[in-house]
C-alpha positions as CSV (number, residue, x, y, z in Angstrom):
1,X,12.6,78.7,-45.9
2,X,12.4,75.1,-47.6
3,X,9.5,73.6,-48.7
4,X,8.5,71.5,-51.5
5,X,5.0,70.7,-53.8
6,X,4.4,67.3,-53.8
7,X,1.6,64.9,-55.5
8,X,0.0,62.0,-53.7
9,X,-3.5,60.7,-54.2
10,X,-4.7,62.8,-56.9
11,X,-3.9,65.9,-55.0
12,X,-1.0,69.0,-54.7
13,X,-0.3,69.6,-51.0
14,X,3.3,72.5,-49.7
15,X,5.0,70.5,-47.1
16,X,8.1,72.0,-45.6
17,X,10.4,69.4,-42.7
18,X,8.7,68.8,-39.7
19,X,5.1,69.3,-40.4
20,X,2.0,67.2,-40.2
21,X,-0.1,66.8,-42.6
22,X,-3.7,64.3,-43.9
23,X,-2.9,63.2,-47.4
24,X,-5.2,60.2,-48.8
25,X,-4.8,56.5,-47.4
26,X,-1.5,55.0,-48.3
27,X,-0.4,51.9,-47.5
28,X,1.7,51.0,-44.3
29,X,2.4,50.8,-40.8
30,X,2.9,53.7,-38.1
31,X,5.8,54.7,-37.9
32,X,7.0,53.6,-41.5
33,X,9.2,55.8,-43.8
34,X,7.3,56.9,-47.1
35,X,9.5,58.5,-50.3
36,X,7.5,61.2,-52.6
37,X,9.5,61.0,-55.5
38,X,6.8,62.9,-57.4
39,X,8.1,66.6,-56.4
40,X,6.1,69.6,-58.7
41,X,8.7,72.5,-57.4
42,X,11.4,72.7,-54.5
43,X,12.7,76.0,-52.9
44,X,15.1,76.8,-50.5
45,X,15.6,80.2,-50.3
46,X,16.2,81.6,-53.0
47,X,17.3,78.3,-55.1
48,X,14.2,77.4,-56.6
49,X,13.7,74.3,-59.3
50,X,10.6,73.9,-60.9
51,X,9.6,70.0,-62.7
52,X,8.3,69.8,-65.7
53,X,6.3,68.1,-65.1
54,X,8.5,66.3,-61.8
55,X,11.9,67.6,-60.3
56,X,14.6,65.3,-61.4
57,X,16.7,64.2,-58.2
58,X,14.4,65.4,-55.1
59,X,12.4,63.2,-52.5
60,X,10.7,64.0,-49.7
61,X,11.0,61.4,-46.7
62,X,8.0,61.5,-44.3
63,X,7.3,59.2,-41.8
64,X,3.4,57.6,-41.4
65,X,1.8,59.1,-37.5
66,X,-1.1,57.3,-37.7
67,X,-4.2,55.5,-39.9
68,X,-7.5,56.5,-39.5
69,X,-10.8,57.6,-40.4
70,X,-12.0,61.4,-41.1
71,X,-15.3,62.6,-39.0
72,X,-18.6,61.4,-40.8
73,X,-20.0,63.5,-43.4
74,X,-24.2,63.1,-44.9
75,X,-24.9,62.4,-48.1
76,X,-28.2,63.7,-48.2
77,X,-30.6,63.3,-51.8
78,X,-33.5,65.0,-52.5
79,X,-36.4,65.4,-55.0
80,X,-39.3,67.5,-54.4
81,X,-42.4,66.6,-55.4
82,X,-41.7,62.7,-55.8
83,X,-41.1,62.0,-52.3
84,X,-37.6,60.6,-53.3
85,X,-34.9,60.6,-50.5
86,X,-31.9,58.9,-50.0
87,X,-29.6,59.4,-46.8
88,X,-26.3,58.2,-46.6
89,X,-22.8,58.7,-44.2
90,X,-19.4,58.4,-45.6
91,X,-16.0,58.3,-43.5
92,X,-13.2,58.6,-45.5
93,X,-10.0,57.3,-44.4
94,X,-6.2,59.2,-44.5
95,X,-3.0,58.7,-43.6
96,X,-1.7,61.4,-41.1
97,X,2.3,62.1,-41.7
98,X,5.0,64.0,-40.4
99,X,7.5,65.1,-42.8
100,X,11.0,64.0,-42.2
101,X,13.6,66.1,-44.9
102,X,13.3,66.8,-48.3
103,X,16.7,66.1,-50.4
């Protein structure tokens, strides 16, 4: 099985070829081709290479699905006693892609 760890927007996520995933908002258009060049550890079968901290010479290639915006969440604060309370809602957006190959 092939898969790779790679970095984008502060986070780690395993993507392996042909799967879709929600990483933060990126720019660009649907359908456009993103590069991850940032690549923590890549394995195919039993050829693994871990970076430290980045694997020299790997990319993954994934191609952007769609932009949009995540369900909305409540921000709710609360203070007894001082009848403080603040409610707010927050939709975050992402970037949903499919990845393409990982070389």
């Amino acid at each position: 099985m092939t898969f790779a760890i790679i970095e984008t927007g502060g986070k780690q996520h395993k993507v392996s070829p042909d799967q879709k995933l929600k990483i933060e908002k990126v720019k660009g258009d649907k359908g456009a081709i993103l590069k991850f060049d940032k690549v923590l550890l890549s394995a195919d079968g039993d050829n693994v290479k871990i970076g430290t901290p980045y694997v020299e010479g790997v990319k993954v290639e994934a191609e952007i699905v769609r932009q949009a915006r995540d369900k909305k969440i409540i921000v709710f604060r609360y203070h007894s006693k001082t009848r403080s309370r603040k409610k707010k809602g927050h939709r975050q957006e992402f970037t949903e892609i499919k990845v393409i190959s990982i070389k």
